[in-house]
PASE-337574 format. One record per atom (N, C-alpha, C, O, CB): residue in one letter; y, x, z. Coordinates in steps of 0.02 Angstrom, whole numbers, padded with zeros to 5 digits, always signed. Atoms other than C-alpha are relative to their C-alpha. Glycine has a CB too. Example, Ala and Ser with C-alpha at 12.3 -4.5 7.8 and 13.67 -1.06 7.14 Angstrom:
a-00059+00045+00000/a-00225+00615+00390/a+00060+00045+00000/a+00059+00097+00033/a+00001-00050+00062/s-00059-00042-00003/s-00053+00684+00357/s+00055-00039+00037/s+00110-00014+00045/s+00023+00020-00071/
END
This chain:
x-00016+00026-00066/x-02221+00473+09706/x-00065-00020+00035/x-00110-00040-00002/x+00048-00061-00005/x+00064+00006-00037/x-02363+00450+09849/x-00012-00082+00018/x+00027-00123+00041/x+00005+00048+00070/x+00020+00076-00016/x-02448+00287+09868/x-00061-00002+00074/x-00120+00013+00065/x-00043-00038-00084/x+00047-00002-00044/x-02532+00268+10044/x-00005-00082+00029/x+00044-00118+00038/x+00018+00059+00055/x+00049+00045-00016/x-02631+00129+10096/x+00002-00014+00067/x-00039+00017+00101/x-00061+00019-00019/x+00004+00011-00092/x-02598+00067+10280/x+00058-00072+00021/x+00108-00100-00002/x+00041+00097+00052/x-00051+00068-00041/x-02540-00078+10408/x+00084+00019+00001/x+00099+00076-00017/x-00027-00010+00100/x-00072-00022-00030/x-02353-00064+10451/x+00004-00119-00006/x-00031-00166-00023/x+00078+00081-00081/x-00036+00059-00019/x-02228-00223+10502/x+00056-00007-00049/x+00093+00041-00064/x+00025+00004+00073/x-00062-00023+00034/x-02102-00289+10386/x+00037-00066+00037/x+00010-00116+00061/x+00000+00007-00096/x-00043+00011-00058/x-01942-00344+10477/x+00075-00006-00049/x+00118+00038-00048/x-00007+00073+00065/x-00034+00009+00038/x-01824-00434+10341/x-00004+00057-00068/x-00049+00047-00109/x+00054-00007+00037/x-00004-00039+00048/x-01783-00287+10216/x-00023+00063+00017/x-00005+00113-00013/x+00058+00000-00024/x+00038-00065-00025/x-01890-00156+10313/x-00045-00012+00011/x-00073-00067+00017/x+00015+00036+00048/x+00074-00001-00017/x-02036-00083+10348/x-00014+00028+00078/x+00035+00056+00103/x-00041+00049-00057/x+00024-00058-00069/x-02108+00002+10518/x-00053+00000-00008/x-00089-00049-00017/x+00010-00012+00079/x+00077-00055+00009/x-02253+00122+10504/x+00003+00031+00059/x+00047+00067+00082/x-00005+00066-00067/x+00012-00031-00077/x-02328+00161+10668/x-00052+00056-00007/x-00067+00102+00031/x-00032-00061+00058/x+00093-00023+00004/x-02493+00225+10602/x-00003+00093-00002/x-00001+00123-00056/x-00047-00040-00100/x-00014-00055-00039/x-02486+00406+10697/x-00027+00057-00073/x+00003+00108-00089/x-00049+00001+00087/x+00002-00024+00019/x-02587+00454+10566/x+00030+00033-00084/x+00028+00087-00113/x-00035-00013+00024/x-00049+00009+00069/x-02483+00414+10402/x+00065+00044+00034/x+00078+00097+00005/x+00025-00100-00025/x-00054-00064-00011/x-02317+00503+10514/x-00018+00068+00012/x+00026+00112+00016/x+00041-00010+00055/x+00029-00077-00028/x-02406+00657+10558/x-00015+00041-00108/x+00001+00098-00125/x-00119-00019+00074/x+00003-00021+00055/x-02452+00674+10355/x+00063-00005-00047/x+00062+00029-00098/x-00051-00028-00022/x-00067-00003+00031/x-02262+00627+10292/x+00042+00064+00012/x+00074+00098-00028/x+00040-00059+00023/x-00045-00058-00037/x-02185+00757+10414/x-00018+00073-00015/x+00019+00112-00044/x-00005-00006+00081/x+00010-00042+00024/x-02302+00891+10409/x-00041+00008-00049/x-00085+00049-00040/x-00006+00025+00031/x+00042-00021+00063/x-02384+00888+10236/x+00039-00004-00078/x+00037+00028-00130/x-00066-00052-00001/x-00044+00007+00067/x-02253+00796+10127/x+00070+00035+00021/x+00113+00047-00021/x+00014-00089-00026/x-00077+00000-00048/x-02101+00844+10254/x+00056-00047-00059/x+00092-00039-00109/x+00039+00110+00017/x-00049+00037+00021/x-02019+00714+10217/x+00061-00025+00021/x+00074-00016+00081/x-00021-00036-00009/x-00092+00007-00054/x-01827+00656+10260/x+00010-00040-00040/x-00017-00060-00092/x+00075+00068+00009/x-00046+00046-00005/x-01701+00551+10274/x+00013-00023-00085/x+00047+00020-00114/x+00066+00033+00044/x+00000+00055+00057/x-01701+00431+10101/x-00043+00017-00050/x-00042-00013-00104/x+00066-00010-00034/x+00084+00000+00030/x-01880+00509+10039/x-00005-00052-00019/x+00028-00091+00016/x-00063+00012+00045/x+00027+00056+00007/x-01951+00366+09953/x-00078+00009-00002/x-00110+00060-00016/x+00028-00031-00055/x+00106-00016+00017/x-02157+00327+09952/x-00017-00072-00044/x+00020-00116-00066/x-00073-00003+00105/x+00028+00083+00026/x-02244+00177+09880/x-00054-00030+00087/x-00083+00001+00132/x-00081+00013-00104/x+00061+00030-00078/x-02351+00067+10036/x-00043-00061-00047/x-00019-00093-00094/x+00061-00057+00098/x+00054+00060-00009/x-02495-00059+10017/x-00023-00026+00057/x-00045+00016+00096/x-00056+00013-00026/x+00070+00022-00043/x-02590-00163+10134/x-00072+00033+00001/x-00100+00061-00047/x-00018-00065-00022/x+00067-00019+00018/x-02752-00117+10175/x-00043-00057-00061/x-00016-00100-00096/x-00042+00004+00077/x+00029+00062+00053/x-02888-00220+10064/x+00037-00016-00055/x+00077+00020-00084/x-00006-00067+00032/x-00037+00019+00058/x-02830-00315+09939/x+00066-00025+00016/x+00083-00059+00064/x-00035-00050-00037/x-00072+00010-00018/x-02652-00323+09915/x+00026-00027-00071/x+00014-00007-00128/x+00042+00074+00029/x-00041+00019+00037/x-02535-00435+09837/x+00050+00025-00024/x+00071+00006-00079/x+00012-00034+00016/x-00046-00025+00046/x-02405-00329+09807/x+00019+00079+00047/x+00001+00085+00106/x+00073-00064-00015/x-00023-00054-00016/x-02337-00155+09844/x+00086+00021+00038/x+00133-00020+00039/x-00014+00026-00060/x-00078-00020+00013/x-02171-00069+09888/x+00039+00058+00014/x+00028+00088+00066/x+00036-00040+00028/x-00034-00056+00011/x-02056+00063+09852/x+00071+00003+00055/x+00123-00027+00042/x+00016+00000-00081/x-00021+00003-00067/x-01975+00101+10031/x+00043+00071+00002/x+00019+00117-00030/x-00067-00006+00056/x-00006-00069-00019/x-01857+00256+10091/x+00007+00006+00076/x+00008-00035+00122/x+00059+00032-00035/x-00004+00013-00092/x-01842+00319+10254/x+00061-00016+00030/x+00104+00023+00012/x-00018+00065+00043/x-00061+00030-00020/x-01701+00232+10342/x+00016+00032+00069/x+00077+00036+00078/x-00007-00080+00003/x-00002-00044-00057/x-01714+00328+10512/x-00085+00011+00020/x-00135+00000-00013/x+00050-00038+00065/x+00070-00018-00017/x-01860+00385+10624/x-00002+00039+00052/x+00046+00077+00050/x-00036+00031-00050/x+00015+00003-00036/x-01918+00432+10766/x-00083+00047+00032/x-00114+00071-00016/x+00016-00058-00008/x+00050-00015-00001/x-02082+00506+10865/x-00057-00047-00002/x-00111-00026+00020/x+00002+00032+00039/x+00023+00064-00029/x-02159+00333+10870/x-00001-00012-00078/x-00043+00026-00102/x+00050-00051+00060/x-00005+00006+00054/x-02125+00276+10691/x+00027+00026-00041/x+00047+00084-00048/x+00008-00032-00004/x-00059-00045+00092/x-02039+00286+10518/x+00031-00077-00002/x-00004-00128+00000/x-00067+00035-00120/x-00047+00078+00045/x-01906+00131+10469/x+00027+00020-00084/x+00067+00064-00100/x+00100-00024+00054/x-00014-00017+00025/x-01893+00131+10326/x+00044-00080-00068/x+00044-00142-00066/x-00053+00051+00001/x-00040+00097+00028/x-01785-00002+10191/x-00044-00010-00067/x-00058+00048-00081/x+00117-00004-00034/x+00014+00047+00027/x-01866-00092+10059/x+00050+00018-00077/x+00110+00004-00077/x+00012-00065+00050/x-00030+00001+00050/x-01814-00050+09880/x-00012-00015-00066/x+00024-00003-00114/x+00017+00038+00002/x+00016+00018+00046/x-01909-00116+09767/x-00086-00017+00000/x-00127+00024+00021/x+00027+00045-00040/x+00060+00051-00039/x-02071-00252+09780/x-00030+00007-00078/x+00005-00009-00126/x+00025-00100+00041/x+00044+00024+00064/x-02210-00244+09632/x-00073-00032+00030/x-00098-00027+00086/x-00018+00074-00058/x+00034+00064-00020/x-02339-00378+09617/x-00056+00009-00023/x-00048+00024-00082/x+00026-00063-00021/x+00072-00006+00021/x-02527-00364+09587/x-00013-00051-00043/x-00015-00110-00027/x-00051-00002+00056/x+00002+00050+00059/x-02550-00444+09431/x-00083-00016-00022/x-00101-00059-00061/x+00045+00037-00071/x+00060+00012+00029/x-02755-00407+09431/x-00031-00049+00039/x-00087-00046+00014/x-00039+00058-00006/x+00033+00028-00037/x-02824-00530+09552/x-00057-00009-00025/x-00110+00010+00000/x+00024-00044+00019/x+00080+00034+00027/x-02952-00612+09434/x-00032+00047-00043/x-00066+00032-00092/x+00004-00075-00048/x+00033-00068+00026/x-03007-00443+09386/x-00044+00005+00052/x-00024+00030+00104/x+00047+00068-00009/x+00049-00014-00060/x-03171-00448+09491/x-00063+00020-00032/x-00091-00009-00078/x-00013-00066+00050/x+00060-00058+00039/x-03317-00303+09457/x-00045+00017+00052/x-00039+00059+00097/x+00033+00082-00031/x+00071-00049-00067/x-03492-00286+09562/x-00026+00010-00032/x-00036-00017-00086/x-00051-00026+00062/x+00049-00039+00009/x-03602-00167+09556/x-00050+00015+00052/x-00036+00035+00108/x+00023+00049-00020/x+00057-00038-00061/x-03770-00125+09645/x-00029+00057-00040/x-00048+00065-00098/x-00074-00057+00031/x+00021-00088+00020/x-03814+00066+09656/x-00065+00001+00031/x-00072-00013+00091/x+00056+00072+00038/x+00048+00005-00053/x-03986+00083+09692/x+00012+00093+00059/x+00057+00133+00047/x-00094-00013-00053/x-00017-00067-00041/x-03988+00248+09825/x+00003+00046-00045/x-00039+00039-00090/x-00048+00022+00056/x+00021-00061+00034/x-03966+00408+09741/x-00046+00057+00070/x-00067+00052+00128/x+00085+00039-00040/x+00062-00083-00039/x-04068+00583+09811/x+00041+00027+00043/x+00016+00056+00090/x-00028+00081-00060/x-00034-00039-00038/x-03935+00646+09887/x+00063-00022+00026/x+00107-00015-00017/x+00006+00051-00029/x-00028+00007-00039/x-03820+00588+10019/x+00080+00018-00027/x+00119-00029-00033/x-00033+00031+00051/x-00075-00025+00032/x-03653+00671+09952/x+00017-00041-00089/x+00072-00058-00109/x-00008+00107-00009/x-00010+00036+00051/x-03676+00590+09783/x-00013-00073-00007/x-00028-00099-00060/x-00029+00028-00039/x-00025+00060-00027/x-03657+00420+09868/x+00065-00009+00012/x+00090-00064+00003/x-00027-00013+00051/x-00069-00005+00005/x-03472+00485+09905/x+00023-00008-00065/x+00063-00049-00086/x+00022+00058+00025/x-00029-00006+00068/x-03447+00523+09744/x-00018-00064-00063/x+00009-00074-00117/x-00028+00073-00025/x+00004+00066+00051/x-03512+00368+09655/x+00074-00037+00035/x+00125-00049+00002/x-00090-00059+00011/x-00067+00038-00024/x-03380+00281+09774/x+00055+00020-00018/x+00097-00018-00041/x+00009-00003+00062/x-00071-00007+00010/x-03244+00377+09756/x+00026-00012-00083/x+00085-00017-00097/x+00018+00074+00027/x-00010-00011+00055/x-03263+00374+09569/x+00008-00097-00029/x+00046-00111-00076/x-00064+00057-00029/x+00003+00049+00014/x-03295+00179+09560/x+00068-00048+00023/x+00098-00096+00000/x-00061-00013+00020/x-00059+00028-00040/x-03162+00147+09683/x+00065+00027-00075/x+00102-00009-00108/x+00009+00050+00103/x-00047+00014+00064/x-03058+00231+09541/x+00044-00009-00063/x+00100+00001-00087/x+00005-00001-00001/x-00012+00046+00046/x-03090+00140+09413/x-00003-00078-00003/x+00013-00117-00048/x-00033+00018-00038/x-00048+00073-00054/x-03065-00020+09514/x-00048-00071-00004/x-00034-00129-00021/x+00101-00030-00049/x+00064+00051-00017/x-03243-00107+09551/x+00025-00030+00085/x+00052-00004+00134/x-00095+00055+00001/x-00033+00044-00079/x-03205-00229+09701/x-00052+00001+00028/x-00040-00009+00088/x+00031-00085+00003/x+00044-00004-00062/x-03378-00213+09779/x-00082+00029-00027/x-00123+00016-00071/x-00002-00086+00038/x+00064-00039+00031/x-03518-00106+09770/x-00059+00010+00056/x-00044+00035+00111/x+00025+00081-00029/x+00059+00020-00031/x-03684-00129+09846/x-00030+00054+00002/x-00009+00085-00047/x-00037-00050-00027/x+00036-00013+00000/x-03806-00015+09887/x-00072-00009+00040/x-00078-00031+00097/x+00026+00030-00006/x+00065+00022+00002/x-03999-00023+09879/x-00066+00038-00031/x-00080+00058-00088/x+00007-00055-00030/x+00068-00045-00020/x-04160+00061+09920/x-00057-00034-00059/x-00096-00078-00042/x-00030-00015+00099/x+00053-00003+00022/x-04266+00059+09767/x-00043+00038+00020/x-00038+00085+00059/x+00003+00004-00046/x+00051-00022-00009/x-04431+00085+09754/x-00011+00106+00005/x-00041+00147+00040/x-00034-00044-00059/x+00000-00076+00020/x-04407+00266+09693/x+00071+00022+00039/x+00072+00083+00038/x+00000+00014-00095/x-00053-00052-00044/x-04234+00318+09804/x-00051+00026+00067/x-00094-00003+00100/x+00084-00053+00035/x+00026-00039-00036/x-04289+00437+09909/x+00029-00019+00091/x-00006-00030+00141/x+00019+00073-00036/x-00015+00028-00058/x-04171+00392+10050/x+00016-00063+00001/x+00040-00092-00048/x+00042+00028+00027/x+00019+00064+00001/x-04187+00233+10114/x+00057-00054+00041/x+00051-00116+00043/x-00073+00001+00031/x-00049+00021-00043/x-04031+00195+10225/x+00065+00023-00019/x+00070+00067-00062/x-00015+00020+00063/x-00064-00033-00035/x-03846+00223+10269/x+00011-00022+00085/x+00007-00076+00114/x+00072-00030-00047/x-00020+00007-00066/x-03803+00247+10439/x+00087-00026+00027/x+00122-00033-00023/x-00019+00071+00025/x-00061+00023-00008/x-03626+00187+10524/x+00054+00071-00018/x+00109+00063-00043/x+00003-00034+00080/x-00051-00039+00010/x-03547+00358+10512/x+00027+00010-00071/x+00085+00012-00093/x-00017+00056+00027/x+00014+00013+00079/x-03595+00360+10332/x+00034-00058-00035/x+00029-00053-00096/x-00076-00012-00011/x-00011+00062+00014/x-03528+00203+10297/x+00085+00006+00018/x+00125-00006-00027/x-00051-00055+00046/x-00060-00027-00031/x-03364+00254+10408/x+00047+00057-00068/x+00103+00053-00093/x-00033+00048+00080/x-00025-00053+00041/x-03352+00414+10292/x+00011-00028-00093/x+00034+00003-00141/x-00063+00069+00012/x+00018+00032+00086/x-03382+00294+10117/x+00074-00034+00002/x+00110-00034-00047/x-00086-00074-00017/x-00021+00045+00011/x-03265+00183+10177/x+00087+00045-00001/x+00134+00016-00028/x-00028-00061+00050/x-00047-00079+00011/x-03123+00351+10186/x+00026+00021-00054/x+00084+00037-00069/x-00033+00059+00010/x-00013-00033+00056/x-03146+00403+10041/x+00017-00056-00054/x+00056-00051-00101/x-00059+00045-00019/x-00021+00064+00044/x-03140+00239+09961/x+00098+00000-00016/x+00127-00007-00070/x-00030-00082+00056/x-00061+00018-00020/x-02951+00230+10037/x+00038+00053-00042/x+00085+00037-00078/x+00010+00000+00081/x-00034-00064+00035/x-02901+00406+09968/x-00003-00032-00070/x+00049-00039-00102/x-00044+00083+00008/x+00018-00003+00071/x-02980+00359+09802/x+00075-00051-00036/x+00107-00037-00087/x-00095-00041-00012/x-00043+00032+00027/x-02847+00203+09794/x+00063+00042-00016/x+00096+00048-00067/x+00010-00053+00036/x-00073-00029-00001/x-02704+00300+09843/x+00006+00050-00066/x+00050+00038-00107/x+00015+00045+00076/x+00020-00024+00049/x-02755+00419+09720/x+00016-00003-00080/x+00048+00033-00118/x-00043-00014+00012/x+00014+00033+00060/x-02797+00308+09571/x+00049-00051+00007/x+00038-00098-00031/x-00073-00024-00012/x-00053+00078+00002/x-02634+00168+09620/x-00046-00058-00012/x-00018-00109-00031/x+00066-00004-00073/x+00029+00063+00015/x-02762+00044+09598/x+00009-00051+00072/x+00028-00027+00125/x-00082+00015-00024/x-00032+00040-00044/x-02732-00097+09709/x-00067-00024+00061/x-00057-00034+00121/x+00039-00068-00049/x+00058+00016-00073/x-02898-00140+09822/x-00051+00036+00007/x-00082+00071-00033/x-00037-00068+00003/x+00044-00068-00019/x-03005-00051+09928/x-00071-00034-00030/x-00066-00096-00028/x-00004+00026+00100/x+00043+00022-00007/x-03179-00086+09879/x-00051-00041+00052/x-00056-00008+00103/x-00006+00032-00016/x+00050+00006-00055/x-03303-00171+09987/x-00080+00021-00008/x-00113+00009-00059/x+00001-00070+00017/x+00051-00057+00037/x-03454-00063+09993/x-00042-00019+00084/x-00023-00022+00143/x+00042+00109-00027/x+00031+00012-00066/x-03610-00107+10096/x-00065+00002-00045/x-00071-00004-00106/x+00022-00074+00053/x+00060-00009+00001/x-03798-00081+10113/x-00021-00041-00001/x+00014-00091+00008/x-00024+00027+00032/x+00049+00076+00016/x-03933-00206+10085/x-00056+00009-00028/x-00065+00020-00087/x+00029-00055-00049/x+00097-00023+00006/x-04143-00181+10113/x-00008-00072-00052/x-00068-00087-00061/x-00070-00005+00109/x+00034+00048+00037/x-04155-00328+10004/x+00066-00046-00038/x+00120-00068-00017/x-00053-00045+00055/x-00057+00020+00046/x-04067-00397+09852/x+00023-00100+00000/x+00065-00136-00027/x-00033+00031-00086/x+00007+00080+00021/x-04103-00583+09874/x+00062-00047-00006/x+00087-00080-00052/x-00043-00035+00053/x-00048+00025-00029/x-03979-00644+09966/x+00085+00012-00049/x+00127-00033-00055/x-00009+00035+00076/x-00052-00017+00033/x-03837-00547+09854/x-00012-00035-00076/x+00039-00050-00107/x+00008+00081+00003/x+00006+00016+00059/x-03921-00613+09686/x-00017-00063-00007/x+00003-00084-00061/x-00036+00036-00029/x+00024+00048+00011/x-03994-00766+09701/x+00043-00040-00017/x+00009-00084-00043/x-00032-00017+00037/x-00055+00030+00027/x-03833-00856+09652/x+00025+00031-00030/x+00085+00018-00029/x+00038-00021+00030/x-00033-00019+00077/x-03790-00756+09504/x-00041+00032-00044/x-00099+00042-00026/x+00059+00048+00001/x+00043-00044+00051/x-03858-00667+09366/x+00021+00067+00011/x+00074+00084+00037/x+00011-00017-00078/x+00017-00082-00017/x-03904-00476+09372/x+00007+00026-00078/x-00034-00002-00115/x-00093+00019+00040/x-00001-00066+00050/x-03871-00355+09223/x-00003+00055+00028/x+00032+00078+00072/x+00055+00009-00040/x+00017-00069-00023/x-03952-00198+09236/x+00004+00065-00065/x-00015+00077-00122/x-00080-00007+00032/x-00007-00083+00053/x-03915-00032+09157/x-00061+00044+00014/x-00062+00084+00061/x+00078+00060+00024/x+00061-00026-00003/x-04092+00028+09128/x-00005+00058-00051/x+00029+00053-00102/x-00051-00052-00010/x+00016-00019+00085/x-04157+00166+09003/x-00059-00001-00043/x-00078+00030-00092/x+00012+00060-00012/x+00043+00034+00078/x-04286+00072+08929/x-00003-00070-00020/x+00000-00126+00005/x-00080+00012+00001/x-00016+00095+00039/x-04279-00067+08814/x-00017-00005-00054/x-00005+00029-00104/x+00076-00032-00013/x+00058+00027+00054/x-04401-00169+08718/x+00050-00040-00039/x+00111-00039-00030/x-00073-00052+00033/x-00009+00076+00030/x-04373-00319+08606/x+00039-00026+00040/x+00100-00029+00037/x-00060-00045-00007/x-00028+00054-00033/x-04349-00426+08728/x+00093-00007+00044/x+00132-00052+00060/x-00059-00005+00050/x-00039-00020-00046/x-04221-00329+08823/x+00079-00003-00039/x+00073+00033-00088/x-00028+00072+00027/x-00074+00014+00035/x-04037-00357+08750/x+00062+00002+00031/x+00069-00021+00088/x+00004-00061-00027/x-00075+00034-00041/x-03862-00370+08797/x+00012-00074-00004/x-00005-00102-00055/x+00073+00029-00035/x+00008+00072-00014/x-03839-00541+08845/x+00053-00019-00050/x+00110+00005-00044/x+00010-00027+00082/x-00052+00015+00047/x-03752-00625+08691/x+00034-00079+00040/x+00062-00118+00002/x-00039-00008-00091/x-00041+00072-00026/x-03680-00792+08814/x+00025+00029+00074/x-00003+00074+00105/x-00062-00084+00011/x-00052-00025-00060/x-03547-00770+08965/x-00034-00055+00058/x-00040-00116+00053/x+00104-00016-00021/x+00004+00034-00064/x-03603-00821+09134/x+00045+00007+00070/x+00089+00049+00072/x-00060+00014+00017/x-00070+00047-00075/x-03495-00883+09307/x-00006+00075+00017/x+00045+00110+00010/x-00032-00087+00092/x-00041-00054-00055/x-03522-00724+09402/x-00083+00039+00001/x-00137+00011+00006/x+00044-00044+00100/x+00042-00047+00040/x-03627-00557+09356/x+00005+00064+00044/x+00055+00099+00053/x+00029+00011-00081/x+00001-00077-00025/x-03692-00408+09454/x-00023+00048-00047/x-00075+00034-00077/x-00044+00011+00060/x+00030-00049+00002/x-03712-00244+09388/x-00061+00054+00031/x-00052+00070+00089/x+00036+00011-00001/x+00051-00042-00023/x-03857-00133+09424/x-00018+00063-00026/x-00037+00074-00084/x-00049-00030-00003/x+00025-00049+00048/x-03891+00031+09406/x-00051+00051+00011/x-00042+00080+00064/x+00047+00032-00017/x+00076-00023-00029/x-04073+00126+09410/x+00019+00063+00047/x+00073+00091+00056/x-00063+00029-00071/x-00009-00069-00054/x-04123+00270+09545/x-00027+00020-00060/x-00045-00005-00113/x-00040+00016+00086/x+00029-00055+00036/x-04176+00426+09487/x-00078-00009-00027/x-00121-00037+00008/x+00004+00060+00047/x+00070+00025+00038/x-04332+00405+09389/x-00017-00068-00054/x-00062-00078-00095/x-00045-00013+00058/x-00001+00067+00032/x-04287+00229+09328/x-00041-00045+00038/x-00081-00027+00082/x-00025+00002-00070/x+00017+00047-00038/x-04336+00075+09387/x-00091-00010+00000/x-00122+00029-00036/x+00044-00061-00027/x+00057+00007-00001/x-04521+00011+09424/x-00021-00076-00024/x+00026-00116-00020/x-00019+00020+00063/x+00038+00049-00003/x-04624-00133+09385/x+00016-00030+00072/x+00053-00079+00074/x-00071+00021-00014/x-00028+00038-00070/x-04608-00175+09588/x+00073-00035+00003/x+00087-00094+00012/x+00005+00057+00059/x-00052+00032+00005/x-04430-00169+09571/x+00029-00061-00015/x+00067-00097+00017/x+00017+00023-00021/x-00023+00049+00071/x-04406-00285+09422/x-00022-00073+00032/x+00010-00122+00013/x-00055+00021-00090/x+00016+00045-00013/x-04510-00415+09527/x+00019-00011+00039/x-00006-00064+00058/x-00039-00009-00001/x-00064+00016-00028/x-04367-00415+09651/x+00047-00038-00023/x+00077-00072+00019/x+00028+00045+00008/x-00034+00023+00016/x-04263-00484+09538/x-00003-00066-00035/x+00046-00095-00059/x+00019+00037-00017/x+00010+00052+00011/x-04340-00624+09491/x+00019-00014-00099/x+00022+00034-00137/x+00040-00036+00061/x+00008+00005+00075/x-04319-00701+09297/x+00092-00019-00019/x+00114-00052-00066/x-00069-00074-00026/x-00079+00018+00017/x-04120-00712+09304/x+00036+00074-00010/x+00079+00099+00026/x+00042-00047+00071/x-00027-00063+00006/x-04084-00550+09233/x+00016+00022-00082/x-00025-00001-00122/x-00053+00048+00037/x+00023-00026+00062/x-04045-00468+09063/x+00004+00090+00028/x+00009+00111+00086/x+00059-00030-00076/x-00011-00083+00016/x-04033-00262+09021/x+00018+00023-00066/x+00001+00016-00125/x-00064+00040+00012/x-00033-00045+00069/x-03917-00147+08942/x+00009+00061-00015/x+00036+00091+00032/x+00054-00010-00012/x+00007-00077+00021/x-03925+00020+08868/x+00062+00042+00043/x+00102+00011+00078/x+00011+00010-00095/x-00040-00040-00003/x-03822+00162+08909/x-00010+00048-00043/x+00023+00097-00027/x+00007+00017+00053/x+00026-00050+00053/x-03884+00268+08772/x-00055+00037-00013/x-00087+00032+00040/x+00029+00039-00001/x+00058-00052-00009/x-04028+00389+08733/x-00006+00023+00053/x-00049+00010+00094/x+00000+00052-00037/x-00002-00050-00057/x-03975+00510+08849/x-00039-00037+00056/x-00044-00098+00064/x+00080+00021+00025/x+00023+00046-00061/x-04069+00489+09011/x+00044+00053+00065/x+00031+00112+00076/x-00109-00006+00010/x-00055+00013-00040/x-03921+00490+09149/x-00031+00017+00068/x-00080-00020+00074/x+00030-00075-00008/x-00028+00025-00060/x-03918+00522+09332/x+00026-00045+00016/x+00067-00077-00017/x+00030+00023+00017/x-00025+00071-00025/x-03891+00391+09439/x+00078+00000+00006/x+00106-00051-00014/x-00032-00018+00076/x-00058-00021-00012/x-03723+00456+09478/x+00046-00007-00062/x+00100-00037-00063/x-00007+00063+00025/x-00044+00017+00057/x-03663+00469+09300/x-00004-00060-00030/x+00049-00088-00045/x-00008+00041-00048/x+00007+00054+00004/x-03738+00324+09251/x+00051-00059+00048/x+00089-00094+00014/x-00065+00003+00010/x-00045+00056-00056/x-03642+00203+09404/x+00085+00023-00071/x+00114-00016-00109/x+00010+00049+00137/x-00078+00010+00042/x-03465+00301+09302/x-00022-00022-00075/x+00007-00061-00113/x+00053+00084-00006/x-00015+00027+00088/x-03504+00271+09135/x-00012-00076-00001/x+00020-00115-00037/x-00063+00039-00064/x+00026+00076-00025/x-03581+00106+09191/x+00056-00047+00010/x+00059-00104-00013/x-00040+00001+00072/x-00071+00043-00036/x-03402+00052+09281/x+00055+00003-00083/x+00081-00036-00123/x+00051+00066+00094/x-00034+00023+00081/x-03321+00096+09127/x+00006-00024-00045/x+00057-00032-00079/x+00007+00011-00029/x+00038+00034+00040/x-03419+00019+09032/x+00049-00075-00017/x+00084-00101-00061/x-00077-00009+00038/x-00025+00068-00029/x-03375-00137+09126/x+00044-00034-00019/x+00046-00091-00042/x+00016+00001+00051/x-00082+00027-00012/x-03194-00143+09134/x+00018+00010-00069/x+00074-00011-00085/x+00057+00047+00060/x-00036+00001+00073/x-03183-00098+08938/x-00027-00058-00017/x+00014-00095-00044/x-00014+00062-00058/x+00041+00074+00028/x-03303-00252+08897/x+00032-00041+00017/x+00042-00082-00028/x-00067-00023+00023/x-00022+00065-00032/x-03211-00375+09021/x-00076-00036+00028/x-00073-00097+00033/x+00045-00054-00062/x+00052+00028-00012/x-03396-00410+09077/x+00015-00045+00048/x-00032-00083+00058/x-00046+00039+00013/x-00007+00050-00075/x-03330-00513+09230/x+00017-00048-00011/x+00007-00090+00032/x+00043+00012+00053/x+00016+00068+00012/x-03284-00653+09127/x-00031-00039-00034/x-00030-00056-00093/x+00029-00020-00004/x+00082+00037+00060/x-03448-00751+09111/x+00025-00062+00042/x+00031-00074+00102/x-00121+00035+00013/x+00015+00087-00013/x-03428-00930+09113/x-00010-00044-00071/x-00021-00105-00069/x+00076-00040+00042/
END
């Protein structure tokens, strides 16, 4: 059954879906009729879902009734990550769509020393934030990511600790054996991180392997998210 992601009005035991572009994809893509059912969400984060059919309809909307309400049970499931830029523009989609899902709530990106490109622009950002939406509907996972740029990490880290998925590691360098309040991920550009970098981040950091192999940034961010959500890394306190 299709899970799409959009505003509508609910109106006792109904729904109304105006959103021209959600009826234009029921009619002609799913053609859908009279007691079809779909699943709906809110945009963002949503408390709960629901399993709706179409009750009548119109060129204007869809009414549809209300048949069954499920409840977002992950709230305190919360996963950041900062990507530093990758090389190539299209494999910025694809870290998103892939992070979006496996159900990171906010993902940063950031212009190391070594990413080649150094920005996102608004359309770019427009088109991230797209694919993000597909990715839920997609993956049923319940919130869209929040996904944004940032020339400088300070401001995002300086009130938490940083774990970074690097691929080198001394002595010193370890998985952090004690749980802290609230923990970003990081994961290197192409080439790996620098000496400059590292002095960005100041002395509130540990680093953790991902294996021998040496990774793309791109595969690295998925295996990275997975990582994550099998560890439970998000609760450090």
């Amino acid at each position: 059954m299709q899970l799409f992601v959009c505003e509508f009005q609910i109106k006792k035991d109904q729904i109304i879906i105006e959103d021209q572009n959600i009826l234009y994809q029921l009619r002609k893509v799913l053609r859908s009729k009279i007691w079809d059912s779909i699943f709906v969400q809110k945009n963002w984060n949503a408390d709960c879902r629901y399993e709706i059919n179409i009750h009548n309809r119109d060129d204007k909307r869809l009414v549809w009734n209300i048949t069954n309400t499920i409840y977002n049970q992950n709230f305190e499931n919360i996963f950041w990550m900062i990507i530093c830029m990758p090389n190539k523009r299209d494999k910025a989609e694809m870290i998103v769509q892939k992070l979006t899902e496996i159900g990171i709530n906010s993902i940063v990106f950031w212009p190391s020393e070594r990413s080649v490109i150094r920005d996102i622009n608004l359309s770019k950002m427009e088109r991230l934030e797209k694919i993000s939406k597909e990715a839920v509907e997609q993956s049923w996972w319940w919130s869209l990511p929040k996904i944004e740029f940032v020339g400088d990490l300070k401001n995002i880290i300086e009130n938490s600790k940083l774990l970074i998925f690097d691929k080198k590691l001394n002595e010193a360098s370890q998985t952090p054996d004690k749980q802290w309040l609230k923990c970003y991920w990081l994961v290197w550009p192409e080439g790996g991180l620098t000496d400059g970098d590292y002095k960005n981040f100041g002395n509130n950091f540990k680093i953790k392997s991902l294996g021998d192999n040496i990774l793309r940034t791109e595969t690295a961010a998925i295996i990275g998210a997975r990582e994550i959500k099998n560890l439970k890394c998000w609760i450090w306190n």
